[in-house]
Structure formats: C-alpha cells, structure tokens
C-alpha positions in Angstrom: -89.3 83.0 77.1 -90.5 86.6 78.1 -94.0 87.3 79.1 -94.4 89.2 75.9 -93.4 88.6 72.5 -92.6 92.2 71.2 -92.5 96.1 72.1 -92.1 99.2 70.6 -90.8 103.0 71.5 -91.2 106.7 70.6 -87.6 108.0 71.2 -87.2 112.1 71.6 -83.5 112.8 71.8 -82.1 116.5 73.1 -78.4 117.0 72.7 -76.4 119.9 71.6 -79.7 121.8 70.9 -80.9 119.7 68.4 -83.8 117.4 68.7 -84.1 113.7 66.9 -86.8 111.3 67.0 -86.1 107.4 66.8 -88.2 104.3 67.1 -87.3 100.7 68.4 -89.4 97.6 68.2 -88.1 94.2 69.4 -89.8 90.8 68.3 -88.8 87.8 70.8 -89.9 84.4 69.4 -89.4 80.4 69.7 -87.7 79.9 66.4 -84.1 77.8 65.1 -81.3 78.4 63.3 -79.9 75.7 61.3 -82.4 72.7 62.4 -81.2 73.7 66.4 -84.1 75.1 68.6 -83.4 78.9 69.4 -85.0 82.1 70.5 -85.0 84.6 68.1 -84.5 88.4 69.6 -85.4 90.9 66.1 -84.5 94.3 66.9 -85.6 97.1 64.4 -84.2 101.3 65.6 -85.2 103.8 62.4 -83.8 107.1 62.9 -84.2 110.3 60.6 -82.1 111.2 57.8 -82.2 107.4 56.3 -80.7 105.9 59.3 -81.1 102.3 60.6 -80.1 99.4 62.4 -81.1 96.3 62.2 -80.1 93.0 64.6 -81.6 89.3 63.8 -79.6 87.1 66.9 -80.8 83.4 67.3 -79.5 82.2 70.8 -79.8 78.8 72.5 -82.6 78.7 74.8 -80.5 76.6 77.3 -77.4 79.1 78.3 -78.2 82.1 75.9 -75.2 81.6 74.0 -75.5 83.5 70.6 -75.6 81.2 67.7 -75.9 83.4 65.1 -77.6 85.8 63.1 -77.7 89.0 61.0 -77.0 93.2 61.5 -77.1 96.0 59.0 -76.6 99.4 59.8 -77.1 102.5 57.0 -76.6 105.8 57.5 -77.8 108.4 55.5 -79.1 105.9 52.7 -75.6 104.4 52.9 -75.2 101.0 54.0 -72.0 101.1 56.4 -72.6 96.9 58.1 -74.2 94.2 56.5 -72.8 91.1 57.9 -73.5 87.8 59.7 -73.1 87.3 63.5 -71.1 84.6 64.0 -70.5 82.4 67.6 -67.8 83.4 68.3 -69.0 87.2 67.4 -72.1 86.7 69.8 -71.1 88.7 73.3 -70.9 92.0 71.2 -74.2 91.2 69.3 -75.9 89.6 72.6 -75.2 93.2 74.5 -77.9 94.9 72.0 -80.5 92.9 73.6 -82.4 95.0 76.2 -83.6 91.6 78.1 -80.3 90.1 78.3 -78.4 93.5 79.8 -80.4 95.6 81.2 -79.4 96.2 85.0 -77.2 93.0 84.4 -74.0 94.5 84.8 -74.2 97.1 87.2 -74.6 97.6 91.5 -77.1 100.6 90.8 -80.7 100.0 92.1 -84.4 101.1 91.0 -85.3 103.6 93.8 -89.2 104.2 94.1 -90.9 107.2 94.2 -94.2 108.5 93.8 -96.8 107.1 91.6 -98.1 108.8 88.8 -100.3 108.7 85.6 -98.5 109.1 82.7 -99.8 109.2 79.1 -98.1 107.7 76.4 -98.8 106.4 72.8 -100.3 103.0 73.7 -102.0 104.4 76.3 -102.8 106.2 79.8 -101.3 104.2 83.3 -101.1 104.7 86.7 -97.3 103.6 87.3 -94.6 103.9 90.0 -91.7 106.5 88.8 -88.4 104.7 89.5 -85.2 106.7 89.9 -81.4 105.5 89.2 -78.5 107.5 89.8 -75.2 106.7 88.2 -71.8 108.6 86.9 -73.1 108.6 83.7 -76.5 110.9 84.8 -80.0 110.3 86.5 -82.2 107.9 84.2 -86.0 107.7 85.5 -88.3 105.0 84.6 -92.3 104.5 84.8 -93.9 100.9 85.3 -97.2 99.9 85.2 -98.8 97.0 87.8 -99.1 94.1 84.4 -97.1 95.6 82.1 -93.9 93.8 81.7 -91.7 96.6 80.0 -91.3 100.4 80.9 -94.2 102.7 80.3 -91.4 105.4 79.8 -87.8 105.8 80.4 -86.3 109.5 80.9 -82.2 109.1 80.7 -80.5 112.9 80.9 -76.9 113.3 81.0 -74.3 115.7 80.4 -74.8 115.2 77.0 -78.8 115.5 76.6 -82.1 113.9 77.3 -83.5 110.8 76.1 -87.3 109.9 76.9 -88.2 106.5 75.4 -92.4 106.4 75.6 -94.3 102.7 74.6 -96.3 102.7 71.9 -97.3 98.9 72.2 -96.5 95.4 73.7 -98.1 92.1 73.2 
C-alpha cells in the first residue's frame, strides 16, 4: 500500500482568460470486492457550475489488475456517466489513478532546482522545486523531505496554467 491513505488539492485553472477552481481528494484503502481482497483507490474532483466526477476502482493487490468498480460524472447538475467499471473496462479506469501513472509512461525526468519555502493550505514547507520539460509545456513540482505527495504542482501549457496546492494528507 502507499505510505499514506488519502490527499487532497486546491486546483486554480487559467485558460482562455477565464479562471476555475477545482478540488481532488483520493482515499487509498485495504478493502474487497466481492469476498476477494483488493485495494480500494476513491477519487472525488468537484468543479464549479455543478460539475463532478467520481471514480470507486477496487484492484488486486497482487498485479493491480482492475476488478471493478464505479464512475459518475455530471455536468452542470446533469448526470452524463453513471456506470460500473467492469474487468475488462479496467485500463481506461486504472489510468485515473495518480499512483498507478504518474511518470509511468514517459522518458521525461524530475530535474532539481533550488529549494524553496512554499505556503500552501495544509501548511508552510521547505521543499526542492522540481522542473519537467515536455512537448506538451513545462510542469514544475515542489516536494517536501517526509511528505509523500507534491506540496504543489504548477503545469502551464499553451493552453493555460494549472497550480494544484495540498490542502492535507494522512
């Protein structure tokens, strides 16, 4: 299992001149689905205007492989998916998961910088600022000595700036 059991983010978003606010908390936990030992990943996004997504994914602790599990998506108040995962439905699903893809399919690397203290909503840390360039834009990413997730995560592009700020992890 992770050396944590959840997290949470304050999202800004900045693109086309408009700026949106969005928050993410993940739950990680030793659970099963029907009678079979699984870990359960619970991933919870609320945007503005009514807007939501919601993924429950049990996968087997042994090789990862998705079980099964839950997702529901409104927008604007309007529910648009509200369906079971299925097995056989489980690379799309397992893709959500930060722990299982972040970094895992790509040949970029975390460059080091300078340290710096950052202040966020769970808190004030001293943390190395991390730098990735790819085609896609230059994403920038604070950790903290004992913290096992990002203190922050700045990701511009072409088509605006994201900056994803920890509000908590336990």
């Amino acid at each position: 299992m992770n050396s944590f059991d959840w997290f949470e983010y304050k999202y800004t978003v900045v693109a086309n001149g408009k700026t949106s606010y969005m928050t993410l908390r993940v739950d990680y936990k030793d659970d099963s689905y029907n009678g079979i030992p699984a870990k359960r990943f619970k991933m919870d996004m609320v945007m503005e205007q009514d807007t939501s997504m919601y993924f429950d994914v049990y996968t087997d602790p042994a090789d990862e492989s998705v079980l099964g599990g839950h997702v529901k998506m409104t927008i604007a108040g309007q529910t648009i998916v509200d369906e079971d995962i299925k097995p056989d439905q489980g690379e799309n699903y397992a893709k959500q998961n930060p722990a299982f893809s972040y970094g895992s399919d790509s040949d970029e690397q975390l460059i080091p910088g300078e340290t710096e203290t950052i202040t966020v909503p769970a808190g004030t840390y001293v943390c190395t600022k991390y730098t990735i360039d790819s085609e896609k834009g230059k994403e920038y990413i604070w950790m903290a000595p004992g913290v096992p997730v990002p203190i922050k995560v700045v990701s511009e592009s072409p088509e605006g700036i994201n900056t994803g700020e920890l509000v908590g992890w336990g």
